[in-house]
C-alpha positions as CSV (number, residue, x, y, z in Angstrom):
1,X,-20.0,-83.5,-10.7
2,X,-19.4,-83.2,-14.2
3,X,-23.4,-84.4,-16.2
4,X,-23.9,-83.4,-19.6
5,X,-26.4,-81.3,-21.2
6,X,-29.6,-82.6,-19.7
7,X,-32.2,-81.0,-17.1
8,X,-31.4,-80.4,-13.5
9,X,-35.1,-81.2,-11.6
10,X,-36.0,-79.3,-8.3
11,X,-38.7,-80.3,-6.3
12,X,-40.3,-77.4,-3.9
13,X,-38.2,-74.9,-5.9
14,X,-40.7,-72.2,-5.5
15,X,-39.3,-70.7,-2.2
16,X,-36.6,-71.7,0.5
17,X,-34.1,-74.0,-0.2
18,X,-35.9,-75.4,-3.3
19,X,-35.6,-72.0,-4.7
20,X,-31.5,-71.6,-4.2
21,X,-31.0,-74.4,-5.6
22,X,-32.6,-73.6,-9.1
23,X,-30.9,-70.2,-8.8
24,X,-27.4,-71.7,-7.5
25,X,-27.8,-74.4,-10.4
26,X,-29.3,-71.7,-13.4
27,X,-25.8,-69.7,-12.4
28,X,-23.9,-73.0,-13.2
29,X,-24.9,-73.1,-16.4
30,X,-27.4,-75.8,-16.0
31,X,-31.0,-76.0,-17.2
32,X,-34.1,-76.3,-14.5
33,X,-37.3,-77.6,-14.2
34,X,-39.0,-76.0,-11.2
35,X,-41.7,-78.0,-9.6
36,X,-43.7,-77.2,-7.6
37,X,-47.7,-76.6,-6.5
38,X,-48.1,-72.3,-6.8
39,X,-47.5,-71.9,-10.3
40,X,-47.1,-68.0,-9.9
41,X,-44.2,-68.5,-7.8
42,X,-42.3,-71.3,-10.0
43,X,-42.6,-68.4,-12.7
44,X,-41.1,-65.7,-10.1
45,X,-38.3,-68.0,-9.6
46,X,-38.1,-68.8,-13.2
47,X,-37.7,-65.1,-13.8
48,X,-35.1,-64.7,-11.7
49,X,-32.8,-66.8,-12.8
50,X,-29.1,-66.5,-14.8
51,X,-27.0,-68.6,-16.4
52,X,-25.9,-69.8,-20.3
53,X,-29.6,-72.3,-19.9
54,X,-31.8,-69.9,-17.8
55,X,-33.5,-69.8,-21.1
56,X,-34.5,-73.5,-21.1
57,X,-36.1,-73.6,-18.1
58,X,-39.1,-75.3,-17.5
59,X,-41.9,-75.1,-14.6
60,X,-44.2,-78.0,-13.7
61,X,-46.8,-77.9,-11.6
62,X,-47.1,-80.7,-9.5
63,X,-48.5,-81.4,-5.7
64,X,-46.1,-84.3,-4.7
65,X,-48.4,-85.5,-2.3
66,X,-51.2,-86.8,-4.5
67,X,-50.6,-90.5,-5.0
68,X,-49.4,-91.1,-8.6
69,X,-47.6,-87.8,-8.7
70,X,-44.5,-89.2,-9.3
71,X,-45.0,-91.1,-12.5
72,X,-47.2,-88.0,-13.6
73,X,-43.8,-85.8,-13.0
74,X,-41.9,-88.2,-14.8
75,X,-44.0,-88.4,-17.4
76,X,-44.4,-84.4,-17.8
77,X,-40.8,-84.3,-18.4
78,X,-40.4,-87.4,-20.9
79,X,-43.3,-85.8,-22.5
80,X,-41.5,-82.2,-22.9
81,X,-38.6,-84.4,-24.3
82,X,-36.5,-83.0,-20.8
83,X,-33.5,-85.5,-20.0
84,X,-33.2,-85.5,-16.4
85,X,-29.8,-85.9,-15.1
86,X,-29.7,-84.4,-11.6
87,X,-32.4,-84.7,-9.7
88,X,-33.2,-82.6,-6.3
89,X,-35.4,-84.3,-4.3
90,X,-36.0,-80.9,-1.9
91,X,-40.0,-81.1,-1.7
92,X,-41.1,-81.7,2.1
93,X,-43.4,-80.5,5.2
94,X,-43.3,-80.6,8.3
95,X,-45.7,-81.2,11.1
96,X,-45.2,-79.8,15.0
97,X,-47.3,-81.0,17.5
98,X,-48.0,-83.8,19.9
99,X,-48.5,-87.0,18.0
100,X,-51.4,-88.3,19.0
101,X,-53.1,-85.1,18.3
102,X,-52.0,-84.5,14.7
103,X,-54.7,-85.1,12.0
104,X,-54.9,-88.3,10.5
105,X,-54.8,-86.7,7.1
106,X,-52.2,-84.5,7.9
107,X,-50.0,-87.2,8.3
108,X,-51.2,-89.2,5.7
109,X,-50.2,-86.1,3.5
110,X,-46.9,-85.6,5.0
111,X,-45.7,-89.4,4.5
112,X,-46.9,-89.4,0.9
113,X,-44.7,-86.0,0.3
114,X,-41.8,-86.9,2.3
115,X,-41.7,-90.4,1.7
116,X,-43.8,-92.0,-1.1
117,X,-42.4,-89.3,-3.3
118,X,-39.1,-88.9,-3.0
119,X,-38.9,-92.7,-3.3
120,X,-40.8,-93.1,-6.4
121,X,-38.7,-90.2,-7.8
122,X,-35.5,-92.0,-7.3
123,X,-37.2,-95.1,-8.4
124,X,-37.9,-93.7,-11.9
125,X,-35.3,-90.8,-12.5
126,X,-32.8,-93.6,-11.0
127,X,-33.8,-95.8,-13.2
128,X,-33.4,-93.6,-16.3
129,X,-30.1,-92.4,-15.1
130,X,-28.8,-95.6,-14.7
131,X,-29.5,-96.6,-18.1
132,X,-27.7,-93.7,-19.5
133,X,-24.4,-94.6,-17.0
134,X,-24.4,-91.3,-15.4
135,X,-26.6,-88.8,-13.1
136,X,-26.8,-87.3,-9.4
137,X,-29.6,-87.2,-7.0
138,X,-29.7,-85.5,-4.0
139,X,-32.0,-85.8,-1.2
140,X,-32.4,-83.1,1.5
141,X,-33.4,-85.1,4.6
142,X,-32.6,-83.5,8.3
143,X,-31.0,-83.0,11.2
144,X,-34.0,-84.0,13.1
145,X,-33.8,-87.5,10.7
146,X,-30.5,-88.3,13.0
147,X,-32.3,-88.8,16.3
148,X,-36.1,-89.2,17.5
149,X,-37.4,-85.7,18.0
150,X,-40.7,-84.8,20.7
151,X,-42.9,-82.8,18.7
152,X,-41.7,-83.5,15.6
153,X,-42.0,-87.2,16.3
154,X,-43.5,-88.0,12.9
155,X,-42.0,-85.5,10.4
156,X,-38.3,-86.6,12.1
157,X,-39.0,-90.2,11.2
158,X,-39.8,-89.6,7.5
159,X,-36.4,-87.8,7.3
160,X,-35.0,-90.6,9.6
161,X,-36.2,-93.1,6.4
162,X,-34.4,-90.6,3.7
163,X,-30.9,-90.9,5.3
164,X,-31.4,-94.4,5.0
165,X,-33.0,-94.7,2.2
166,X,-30.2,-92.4,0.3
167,X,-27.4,-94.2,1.9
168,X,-29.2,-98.1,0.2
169,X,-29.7,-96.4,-2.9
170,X,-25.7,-95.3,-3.3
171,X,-24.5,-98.5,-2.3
172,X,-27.3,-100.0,-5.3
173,X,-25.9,-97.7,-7.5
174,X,-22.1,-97.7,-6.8
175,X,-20.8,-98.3,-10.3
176,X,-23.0,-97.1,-12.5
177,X,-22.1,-93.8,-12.6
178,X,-25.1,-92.4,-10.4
179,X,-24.0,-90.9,-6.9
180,X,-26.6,-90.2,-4.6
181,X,-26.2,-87.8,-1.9
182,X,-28.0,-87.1,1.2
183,X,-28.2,-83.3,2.7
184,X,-29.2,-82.4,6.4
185,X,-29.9,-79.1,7.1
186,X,-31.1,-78.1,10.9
187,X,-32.6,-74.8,11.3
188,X,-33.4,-72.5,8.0
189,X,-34.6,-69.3,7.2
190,X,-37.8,-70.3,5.3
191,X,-41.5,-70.6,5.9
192,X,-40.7,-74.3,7.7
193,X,-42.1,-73.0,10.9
194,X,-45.0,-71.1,10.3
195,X,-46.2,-73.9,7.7
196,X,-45.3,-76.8,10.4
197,X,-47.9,-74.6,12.6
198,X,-45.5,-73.5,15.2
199,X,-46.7,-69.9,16.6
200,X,-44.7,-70.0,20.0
201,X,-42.7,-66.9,19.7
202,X,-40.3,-68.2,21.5
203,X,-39.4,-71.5,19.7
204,X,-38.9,-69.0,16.8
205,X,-36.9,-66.7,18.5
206,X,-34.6,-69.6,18.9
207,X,-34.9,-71.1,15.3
208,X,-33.8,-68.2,13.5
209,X,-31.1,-67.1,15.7
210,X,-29.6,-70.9,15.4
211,X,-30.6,-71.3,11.6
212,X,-29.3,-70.9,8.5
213,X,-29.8,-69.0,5.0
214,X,-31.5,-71.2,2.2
215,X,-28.5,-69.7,0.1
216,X,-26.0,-71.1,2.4
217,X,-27.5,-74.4,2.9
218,X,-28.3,-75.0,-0.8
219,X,-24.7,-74.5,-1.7
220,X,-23.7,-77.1,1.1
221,X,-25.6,-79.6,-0.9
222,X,-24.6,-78.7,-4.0
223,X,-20.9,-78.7,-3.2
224,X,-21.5,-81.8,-1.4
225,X,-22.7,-83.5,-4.4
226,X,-20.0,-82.2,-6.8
227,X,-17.5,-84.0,-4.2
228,X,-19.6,-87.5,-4.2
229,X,-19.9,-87.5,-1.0
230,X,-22.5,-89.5,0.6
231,X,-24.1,-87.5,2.9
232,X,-23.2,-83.9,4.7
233,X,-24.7,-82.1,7.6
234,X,-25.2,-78.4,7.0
235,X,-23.7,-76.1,9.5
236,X,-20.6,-76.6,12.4
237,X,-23.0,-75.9,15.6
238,X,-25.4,-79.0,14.1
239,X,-22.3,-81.2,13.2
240,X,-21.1,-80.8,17.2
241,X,-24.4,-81.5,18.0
242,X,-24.8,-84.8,16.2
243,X,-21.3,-85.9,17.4
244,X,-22.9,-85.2,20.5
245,X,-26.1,-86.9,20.8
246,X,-24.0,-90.0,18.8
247,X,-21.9,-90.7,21.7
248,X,-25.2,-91.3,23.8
249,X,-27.8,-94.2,24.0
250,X,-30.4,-93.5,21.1
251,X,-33.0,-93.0,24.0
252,X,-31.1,-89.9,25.7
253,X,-31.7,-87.2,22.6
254,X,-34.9,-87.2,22.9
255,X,-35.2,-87.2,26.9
256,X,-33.2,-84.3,26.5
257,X,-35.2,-81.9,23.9
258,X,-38.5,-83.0,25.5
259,X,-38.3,-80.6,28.6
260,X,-36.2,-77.9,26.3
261,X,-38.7,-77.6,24.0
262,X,-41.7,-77.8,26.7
263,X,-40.2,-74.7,28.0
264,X,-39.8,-73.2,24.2
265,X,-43.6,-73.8,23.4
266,X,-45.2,-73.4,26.8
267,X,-46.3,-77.0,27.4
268,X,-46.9,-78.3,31.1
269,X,-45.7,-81.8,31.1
C-alpha cells in the first residue's frame, strides 16, 4: 500500500508482534509511533530501529485499557502535529482459565483493551483517514476469534468481535481510499502465555513447537495489507485447521479442544 509521508501507529509495539511491526515498518522507510504502557521498553525498540524515518520516531505511553485512552492517544499525536496514516491496532491480552472463575476485573480489563480500544481507535484514526481519502488499518485478531475456544472462552470472543468488526468497517469504508485489514495469527513466540497465566508445562510445550515467530507473523500482516486484502490467517497448519473446523457445525470445535486441552493443562472434567 502506497501512503504518503505521515506516521505509521503501533499499538503494543514494545515486545512481540507489536515490536516487528515497528521494526519491519522503520526498515520500510516509514516513521513510528510506539505505544505502549513500559516506557523503557518503547525506547529499546525505538533504539533499535532502521530506516530513512527511524529518526522521526515517536513513543507514547499509553495503557489502552483505561477508558478514555483512545481519544487521549489520538490527541497525543494531533498534539505532536503526527499525521497518522496506518494504523496497527496490535495491543491485546489474553486470559486462560475457566470462565466462571476469572476475575471480574480481569475481564473488565481485557474487553476495554481488546475491544473498547481498538474500536475507538478505528473510530477516530478512521475518521481522520477518511477525510484525507487515503490510510490503512490493520487489526490483529486470532485464530481462536474463528471458533469458540474452552478456556479461552472470553479472550476468543473479543477476537471473535474484531474479525467482524474489521470486516463492517472495510465494507463502510470501501471507496474512500481506507482498506482495513484483519490479521489472525494462532500460536506465537511471545510472552502471550505466561501473561494469559498458563503455567502447564505441557500446554507450552505444545504452543511453541506449533507457533510462530513475531517476525514471521508481522510480515504476514504487513504483506497482507500492502495487497488489500481483507483478512489473512497466519501460518499453513492454522489455515488447514480453520478449513477444518469450517466444514463442521459451529458447536463441534469447541467439543473437540475441550478434552484436548483438559489433557494439556491437567483438568479432570
Amino acid at each position: 500500500m502506497q501512503l504518503n509521508n505521515g506516521y505509521a501507529l503501533v499499538t503494543g509495539a514494545s515486545g512481540g508482534i507489536g515490536r516487528e511491526f515497528a521494526l519491519q515498518l522503520a526498515a520500510q522507510g516509514r516513521a513510528v509511533i510506539l505505544v505502549g504502557r513500559n516506557v523503557k521498553a518503547l525506547e529499546d525498540v525505538k533504539s533499535s530501529l532502521t530506516g530513512a524515518r527511524a529518526a522521526d520516531a515517536l513513543v507514547i505511553p499509553c495503557d489502552l485499557a483505561k477508558p478514555g485512552a483512545a481519544e487521549t492517544l489520538h490527541k497525543a499525536c494531533a498534539d505532536r502535529g503526527a499525521v497518522v496514516d496506518l494504523l496497527v491496532n496490535n495491543a491485546g491480552w489474553g486470559l486462560f482459565g475457566a470462565s466462571v472463575d476469572l476475575a471480574p476485573a480481569d475481564l473488565e480489563a481485557m474487553v476495554n483493551l481488546n475491544i473498547s480500544a481498538l474500536t475507538n481507535l478505528c473510530s477516530l484514526f478512521g475518521r481522520d483517514m477518511k477525510a484525507r481519502g487515503h490510510g490503512g488499518i490493520l487489526n490483529v485478531g486470532s485464530f481462536a476469534g474463528l471458533n469458540a475456544t474452552p478456556y479461552f472462552g472470553s479472550y476468543a470472543a473479543t477476537k471473535s468481535y474484531v474479525l467482524s468488526y474489521s470486516l463492517a468497517l472495510r465494507a463502510e469504508l470501501a471507496g474512500t481510499g481506507v482498506a482495513v485489514t484483519c490479521l489472525l495469527p494462532g500460536y506465537v513466540r511471545t510472552a502471550f502465555d505466561g501473561n494469559a497465566g498458563i503455567t502447564s508445562d505441557a500446554y507450552l510445550e505444545f504452543s511453541h513447537s506449533n507457533s510462530l515467530g513475531a517476525d514471521q507473523v508481522a510480515r504476514i500482516g504487513l504483506r497482507a495489507m500492502a495487497r488489500r486484502r481483507s483478512w489473512v490467517i497466519a501460518g499453513a497448519r492454522n489455515n488447514l485447521a480453520a478449513a477444518f473446523f469450517g466444514l463442521l457445525p459451529r458447536t463441534a470445535p469447541p467439543a473437540i479442544m475441550k478434552p484436548f486441552l483438559d489433557k494439556l493443562v491437567q483438568r479432570k472434567p
